[in-house]
C-alpha positions as CSV (number, residue, x, y, z in Angstrom):
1,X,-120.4,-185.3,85.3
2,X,-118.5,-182.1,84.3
3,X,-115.3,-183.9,83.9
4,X,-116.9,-186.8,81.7
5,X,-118.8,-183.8,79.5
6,X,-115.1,-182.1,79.0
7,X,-113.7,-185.7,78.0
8,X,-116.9,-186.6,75.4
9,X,-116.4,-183.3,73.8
10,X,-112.6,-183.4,73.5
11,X,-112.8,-186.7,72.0
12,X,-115.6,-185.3,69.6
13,X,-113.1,-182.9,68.8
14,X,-110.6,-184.6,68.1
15,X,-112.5,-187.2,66.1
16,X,-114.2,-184.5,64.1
17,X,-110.7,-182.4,62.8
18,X,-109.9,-186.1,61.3
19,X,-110.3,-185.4,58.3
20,X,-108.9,-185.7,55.0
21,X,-107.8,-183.0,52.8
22,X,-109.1,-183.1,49.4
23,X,-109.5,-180.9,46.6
24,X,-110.8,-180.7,43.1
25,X,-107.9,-179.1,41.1
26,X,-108.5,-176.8,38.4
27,X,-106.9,-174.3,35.9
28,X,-108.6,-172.1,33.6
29,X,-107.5,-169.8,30.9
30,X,-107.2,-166.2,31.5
31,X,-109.5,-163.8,30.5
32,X,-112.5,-165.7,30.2
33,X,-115.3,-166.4,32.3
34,X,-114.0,-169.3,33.5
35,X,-112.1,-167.5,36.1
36,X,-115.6,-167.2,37.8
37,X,-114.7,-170.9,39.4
38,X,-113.7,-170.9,43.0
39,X,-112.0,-174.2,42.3
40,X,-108.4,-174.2,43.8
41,X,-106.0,-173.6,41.7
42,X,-103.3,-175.7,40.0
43,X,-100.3,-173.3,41.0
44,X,-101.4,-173.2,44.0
45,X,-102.1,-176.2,45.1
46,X,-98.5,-177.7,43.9
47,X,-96.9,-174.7,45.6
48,X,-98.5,-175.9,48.5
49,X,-97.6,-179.6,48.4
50,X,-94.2,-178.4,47.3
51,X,-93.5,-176.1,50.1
52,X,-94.6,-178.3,52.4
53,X,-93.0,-181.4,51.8
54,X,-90.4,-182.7,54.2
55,X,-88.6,-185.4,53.2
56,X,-89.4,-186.5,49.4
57,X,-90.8,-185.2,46.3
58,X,-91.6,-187.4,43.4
59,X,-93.0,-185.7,40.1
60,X,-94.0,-187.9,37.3
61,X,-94.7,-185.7,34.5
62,X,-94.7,-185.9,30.3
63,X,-92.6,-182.7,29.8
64,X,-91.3,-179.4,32.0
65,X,-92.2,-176.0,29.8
66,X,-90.6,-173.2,31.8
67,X,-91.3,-169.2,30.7
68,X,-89.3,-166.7,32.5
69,X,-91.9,-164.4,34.5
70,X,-94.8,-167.1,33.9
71,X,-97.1,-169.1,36.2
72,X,-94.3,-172.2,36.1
73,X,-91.0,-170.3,37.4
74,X,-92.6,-170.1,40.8
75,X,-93.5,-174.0,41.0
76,X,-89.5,-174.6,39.8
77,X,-88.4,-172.3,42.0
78,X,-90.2,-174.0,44.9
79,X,-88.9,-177.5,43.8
80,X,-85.2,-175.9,44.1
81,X,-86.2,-174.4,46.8
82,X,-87.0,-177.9,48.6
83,X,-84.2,-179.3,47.7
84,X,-82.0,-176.8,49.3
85,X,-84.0,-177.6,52.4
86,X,-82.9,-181.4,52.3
87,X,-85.9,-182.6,50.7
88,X,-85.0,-185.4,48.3
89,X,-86.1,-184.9,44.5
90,X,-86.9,-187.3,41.8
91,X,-88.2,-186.3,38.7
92,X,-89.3,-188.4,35.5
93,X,-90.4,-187.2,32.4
94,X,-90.6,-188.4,29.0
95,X,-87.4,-189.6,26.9
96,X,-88.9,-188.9,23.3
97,X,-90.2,-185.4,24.3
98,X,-87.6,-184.5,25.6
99,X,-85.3,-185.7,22.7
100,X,-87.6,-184.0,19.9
101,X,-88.6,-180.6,21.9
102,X,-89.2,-179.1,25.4
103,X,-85.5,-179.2,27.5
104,X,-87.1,-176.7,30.9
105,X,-86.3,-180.1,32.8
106,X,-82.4,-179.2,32.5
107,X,-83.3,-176.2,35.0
108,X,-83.2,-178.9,37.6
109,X,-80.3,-180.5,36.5
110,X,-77.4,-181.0,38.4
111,X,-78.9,-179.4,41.9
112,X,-77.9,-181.3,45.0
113,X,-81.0,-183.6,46.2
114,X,-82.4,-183.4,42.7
115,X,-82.6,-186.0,40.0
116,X,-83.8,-186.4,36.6
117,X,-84.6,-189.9,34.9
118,X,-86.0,-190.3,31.2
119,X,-88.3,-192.9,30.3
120,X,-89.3,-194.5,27.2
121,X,-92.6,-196.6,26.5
122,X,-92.1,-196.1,22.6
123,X,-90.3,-199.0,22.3
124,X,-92.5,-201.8,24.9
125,X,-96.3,-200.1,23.2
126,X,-95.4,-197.5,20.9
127,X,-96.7,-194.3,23.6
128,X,-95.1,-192.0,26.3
129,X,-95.1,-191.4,29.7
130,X,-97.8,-189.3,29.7
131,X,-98.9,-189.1,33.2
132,X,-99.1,-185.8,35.1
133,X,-99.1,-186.6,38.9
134,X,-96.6,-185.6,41.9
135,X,-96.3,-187.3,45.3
136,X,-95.2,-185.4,48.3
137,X,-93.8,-187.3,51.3
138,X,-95.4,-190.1,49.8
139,X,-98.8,-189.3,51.0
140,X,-99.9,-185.9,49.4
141,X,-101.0,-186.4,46.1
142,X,-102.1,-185.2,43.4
143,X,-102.8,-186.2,39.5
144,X,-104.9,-184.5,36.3
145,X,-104.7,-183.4,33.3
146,X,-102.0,-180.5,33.8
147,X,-98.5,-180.6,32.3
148,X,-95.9,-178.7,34.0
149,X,-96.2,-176.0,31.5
150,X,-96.7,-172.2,31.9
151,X,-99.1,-172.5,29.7
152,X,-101.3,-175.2,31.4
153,X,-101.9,-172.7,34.4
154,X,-102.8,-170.2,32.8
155,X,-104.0,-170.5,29.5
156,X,-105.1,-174.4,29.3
157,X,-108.2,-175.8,30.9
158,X,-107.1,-178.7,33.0
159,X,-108.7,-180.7,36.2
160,X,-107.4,-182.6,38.3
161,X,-107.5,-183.9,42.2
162,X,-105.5,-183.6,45.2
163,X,-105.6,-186.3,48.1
164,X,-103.2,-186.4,51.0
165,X,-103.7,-189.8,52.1
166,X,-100.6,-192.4,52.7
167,X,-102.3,-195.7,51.5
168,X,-103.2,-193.7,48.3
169,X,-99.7,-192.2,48.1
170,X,-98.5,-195.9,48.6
171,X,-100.1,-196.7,45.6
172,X,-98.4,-194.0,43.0
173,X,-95.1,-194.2,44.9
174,X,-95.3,-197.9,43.6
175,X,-96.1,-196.7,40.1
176,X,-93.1,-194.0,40.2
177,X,-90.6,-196.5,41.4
178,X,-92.6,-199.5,38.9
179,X,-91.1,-196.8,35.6
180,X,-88.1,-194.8,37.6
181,X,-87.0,-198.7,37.6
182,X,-87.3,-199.2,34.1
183,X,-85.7,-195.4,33.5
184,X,-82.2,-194.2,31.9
185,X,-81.1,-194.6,35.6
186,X,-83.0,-196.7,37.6
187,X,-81.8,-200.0,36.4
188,X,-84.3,-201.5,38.8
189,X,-82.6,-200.4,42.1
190,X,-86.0,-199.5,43.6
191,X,-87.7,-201.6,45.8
192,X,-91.5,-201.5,44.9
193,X,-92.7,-203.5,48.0
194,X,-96.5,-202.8,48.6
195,X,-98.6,-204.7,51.5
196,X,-102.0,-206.2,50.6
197,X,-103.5,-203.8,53.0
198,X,-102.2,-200.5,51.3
199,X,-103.2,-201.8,48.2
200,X,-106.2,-199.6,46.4
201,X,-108.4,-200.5,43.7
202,X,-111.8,-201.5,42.4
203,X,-111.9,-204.4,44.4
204,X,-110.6,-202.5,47.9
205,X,-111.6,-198.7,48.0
206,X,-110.6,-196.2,50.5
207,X,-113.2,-194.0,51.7
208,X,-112.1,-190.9,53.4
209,X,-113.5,-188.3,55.6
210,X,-113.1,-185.0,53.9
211,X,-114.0,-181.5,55.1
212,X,-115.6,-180.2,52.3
213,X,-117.4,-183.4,50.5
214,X,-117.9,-185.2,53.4
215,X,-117.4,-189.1,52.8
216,X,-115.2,-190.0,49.7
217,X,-114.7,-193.4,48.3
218,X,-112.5,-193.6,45.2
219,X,-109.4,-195.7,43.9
220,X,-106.4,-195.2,41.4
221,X,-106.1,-197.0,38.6
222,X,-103.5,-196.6,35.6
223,X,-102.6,-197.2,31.8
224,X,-101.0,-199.0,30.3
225,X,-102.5,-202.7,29.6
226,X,-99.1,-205.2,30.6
227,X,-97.2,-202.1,32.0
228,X,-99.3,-201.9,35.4
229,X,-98.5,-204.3,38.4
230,X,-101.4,-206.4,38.7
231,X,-102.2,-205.7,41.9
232,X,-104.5,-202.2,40.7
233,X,-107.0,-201.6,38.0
234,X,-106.5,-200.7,34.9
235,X,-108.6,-197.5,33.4
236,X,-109.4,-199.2,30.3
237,X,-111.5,-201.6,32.1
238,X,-112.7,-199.6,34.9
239,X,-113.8,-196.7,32.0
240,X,-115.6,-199.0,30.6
241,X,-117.3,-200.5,33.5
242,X,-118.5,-197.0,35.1
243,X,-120.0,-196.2,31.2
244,X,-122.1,-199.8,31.3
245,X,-123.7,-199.1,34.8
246,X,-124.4,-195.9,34.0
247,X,-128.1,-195.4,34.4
248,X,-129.3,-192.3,33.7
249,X,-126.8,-189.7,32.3
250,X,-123.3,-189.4,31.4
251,X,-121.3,-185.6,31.4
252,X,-117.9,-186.4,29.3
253,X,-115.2,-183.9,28.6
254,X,-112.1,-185.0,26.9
255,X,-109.7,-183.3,24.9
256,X,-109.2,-185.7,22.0
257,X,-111.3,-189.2,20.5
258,X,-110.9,-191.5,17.8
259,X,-111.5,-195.1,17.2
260,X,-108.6,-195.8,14.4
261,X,-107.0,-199.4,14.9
262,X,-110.6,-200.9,15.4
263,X,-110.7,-199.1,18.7
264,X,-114.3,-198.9,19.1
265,X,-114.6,-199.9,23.2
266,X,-115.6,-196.2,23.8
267,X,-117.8,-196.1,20.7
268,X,-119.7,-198.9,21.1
269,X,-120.1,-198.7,25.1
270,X,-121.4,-195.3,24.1
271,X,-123.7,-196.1,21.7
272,X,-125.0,-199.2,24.2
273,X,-125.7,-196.4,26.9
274,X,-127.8,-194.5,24.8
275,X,-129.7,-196.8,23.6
276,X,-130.7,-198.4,27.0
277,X,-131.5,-194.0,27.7
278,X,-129.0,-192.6,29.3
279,X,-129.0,-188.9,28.4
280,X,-125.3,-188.1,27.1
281,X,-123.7,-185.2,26.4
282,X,-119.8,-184.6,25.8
283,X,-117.5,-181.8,25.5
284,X,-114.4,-182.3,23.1
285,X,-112.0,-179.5,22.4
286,X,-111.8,-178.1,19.1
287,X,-108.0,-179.9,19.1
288,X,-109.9,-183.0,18.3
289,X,-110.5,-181.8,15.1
290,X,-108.3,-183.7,12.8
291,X,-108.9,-186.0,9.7
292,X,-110.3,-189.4,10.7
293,X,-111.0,-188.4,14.3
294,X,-114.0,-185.7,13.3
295,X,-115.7,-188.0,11.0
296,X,-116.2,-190.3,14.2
297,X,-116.9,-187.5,16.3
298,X,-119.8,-186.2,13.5
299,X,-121.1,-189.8,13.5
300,X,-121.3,-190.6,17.3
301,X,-123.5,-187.1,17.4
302,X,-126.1,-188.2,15.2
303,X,-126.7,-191.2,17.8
304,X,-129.9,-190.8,20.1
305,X,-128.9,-189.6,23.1
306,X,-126.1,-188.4,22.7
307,X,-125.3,-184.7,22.2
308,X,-121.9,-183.1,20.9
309,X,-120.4,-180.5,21.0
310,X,-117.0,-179.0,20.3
311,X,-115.3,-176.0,23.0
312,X,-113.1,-173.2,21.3
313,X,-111.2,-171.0,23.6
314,X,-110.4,-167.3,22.6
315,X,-107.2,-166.3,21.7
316,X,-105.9,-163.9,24.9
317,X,-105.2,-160.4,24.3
318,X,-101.6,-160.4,24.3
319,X,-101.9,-162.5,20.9
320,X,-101.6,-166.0,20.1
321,X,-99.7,-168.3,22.2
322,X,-98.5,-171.5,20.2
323,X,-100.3,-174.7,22.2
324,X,-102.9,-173.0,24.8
325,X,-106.4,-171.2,24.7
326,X,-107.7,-175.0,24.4
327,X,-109.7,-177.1,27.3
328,X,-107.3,-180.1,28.0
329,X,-109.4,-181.5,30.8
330,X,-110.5,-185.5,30.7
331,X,-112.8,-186.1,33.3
332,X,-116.6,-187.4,32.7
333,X,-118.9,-188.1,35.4
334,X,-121.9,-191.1,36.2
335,X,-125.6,-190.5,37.0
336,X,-125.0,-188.2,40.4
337,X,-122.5,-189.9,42.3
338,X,-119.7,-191.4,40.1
339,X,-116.5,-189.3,38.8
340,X,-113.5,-189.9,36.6
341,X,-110.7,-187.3,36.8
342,X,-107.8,-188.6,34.2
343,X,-104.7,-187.9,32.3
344,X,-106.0,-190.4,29.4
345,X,-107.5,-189.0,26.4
346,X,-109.6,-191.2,24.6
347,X,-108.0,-193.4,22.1
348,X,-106.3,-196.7,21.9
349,X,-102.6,-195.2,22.7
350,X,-103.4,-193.8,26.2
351,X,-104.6,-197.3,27.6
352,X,-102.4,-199.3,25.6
353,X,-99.1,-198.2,25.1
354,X,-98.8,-194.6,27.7
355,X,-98.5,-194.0,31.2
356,X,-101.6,-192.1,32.3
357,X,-103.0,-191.8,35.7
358,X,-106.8,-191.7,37.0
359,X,-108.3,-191.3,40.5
360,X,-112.4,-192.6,40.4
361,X,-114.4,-191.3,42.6
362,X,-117.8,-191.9,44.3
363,X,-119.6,-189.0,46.1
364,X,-122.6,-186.8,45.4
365,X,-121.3,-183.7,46.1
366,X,-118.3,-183.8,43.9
367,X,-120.0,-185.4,40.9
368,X,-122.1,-182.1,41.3
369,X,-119.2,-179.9,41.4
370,X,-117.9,-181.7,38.7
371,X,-121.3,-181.3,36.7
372,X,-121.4,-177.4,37.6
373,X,-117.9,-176.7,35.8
374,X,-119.4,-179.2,32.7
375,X,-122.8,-177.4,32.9
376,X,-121.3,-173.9,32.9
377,X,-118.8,-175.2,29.6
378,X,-122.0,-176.2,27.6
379,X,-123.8,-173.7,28.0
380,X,-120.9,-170.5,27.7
381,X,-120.0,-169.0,24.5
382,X,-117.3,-171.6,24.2
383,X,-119.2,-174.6,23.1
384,X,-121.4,-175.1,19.9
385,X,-123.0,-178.3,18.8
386,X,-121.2,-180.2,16.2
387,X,-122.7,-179.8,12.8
388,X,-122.8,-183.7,11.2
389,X,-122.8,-182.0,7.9
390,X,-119.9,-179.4,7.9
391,X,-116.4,-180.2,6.5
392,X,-114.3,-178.6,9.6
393,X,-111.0,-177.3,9.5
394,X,-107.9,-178.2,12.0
395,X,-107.3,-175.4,14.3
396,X,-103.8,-173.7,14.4
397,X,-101.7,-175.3,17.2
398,X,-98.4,-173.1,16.6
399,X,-96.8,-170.9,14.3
């Protein structure tokens, strides 16, 4: 009886510690009260996956922005350091960034076990690879709204999730070798061979035992429209699915919004929710300020329904720092148990002509930690309401 009561509680054990690990992702700027979060953090958590990783390292990013003695230099330092280590490197970032501005990437460059491809989606839809996600032995991943930028860890708001699951690191691994294929380099020499079964989307979830949430369904999908293997979802339509169901509220923050070229699937799915009474209230950073953009913004706040308001960050005491002290995040969430973590901001280019990344998610308990870190934005000295009458000004970016 003794023996059979060791071997229920060893397998109880054993069943229990598998679990899956999984974190919300978030950096805040310094020197303000969001630092109250006990979020993990987005240094940390790609140090981790960095130091850890064993055999490959696959980092699909828009642009590298390196400071000397910023929060960066330790995550590019790691990355050499995994290399040297054996761990084989592939980085892709964007071509017409890189032509026009940041060149921190060529840090990298010519390392043994490391290499750099440049992509272009100007020319097949007119937008850039704009995704920010990085796969670790091809199960640890992890994708949001953060830019490998010493400013987006410590002086950007940004969200984002991390999952170390293989069937879900199957899935971006496909998507890295889909564009590293259609790179300066890759002249399609990757295989991008994906079994039915690993295959994750709308239709066929993966739900995941996590320590901290408990159970976790969610999928990937990705942007953009015709540049997406057909076997996963696209966020276009799976945005606007999640926004039709919704029944009773909607929690939106997104750094940017317009409806130019006719784009009015957001608007008008918007507009249809708040009329059928689902309470809505959005976030946008003060960034989405700009002629065109505001006007749409000052219209869709006059809507029943649907409150606005418009987040400013401080400037940090060591003076203004040219593109930070703004809240980059794009994430919204569903009544209480549906969440979007993205890289898309909303407007036509990000779903039809850039490369953008978004994990959905359904589970109560992160919707809810999803809605404190919204609840505690709308309701800090950060946000006011957008005024439908005032003529606002563009914010200063650089100088």
């Amino acid at each position: 009886m003794k023996r059979l009561l060791l071997i229920f509680l060893l397998l109880a054990s054993a069943s229990f510690g598998q679990t899956t690990l999984f974190q919300i992702v978030e950096s805040v700027p310094k020197e303000t009260t969001m630092e109250k979060s006990r979020l993990p953090r987005t240094q940390t958590v790609w140090l981790d996956m960095i130091k850890h990783s064993k055999n490959t390292l696959d980092i699909g990013m828009f642009y590298f922005a390196n400071k000397k003695g910023e929060a960066l230099e330790p995550v590019m330092d790691a990355i050499k350091n995994a290399a040297a280590r054996g761990v084989k490197v592939r980085i892709l970032v964007d071509s017409s960034f890189y032509s026009g501005s940041e060149k921190s990437v060529d840090e990298l460059a010519g390392i043994n076990n490391i290499t750099i491809a440049k992509i272009s989606f100007k020319n097949s839809g007119g937008g850039v690879m704009h995704a920010k996600y990085i796969v670790a032995d091809e199960k640890d991943v992890y994708s949001g709204s953060a830019n490998a930028d010493w400013r987006a860890l410590d002086h950007i708001h940004e969200l984002g999730v991390r999952v170390k699951n293989k069937k879900l690191g199957k899935c971006f691994e496909t998507i890295f070798n889909y564009d590293w294929n259609n790179s300066d380099i890759g002249r399609n020499t990757i295989r991008q061979d994906i079994s039915a079964d690993d295959v994750i989307n709308s239709f066929n979830q993966l739900t995941i035992e996590t320590k901290n949430y408990g159970k976790v369904t969610l999928f990937p999908c990705f942007s953009p429209i015709g540049k997406v293997p057909e076997i996963f979802s696209n966020e276009h339509d799976e945005m606007l699915n999640i926004i039709n169901n919704a029944k009773s509220s909607l929690h939106i923050q997104m750094y940017s919004y317009n409806t130019k070229d006719e784009f009015r699937d957001i608007d008008n799915a918007l507009r249809d929710a708040a009329a059928r009474g689902v309470k809505i209230k959005i976030i946008f950073a003060n960034w989405a300020i700009r002629k065109g953009a505001t006007e749409v913004i000052q219209e869709l706040s006059k809507v029943k329904n649907i409150e606005v308001k418009f987040s400013a960050i401080p400037e940090h005491s060591s003076g203004f720092i040219s593109y930070a002290r703004v809240e980059h995040c794009k994430y919204f969430i569903a009544d209480n148990n549906i969440s979007w973590i993205s890289s898309a901001n909303w407007e036509r280019g990000y779903f039809y002509g850039s490369r953008n990344t978004t994990i959905v998610i359904e589970n109560k308990k992160v919707n809810a930690a999803l809605k404190n870190i919204f609840m505690f934005d709308w309701k800090s000295k950060y946000t006011e309401f957008v005024d439908a009458n005032k003529t606002y000004e563009s914010v200063k970016r650089s100088q």
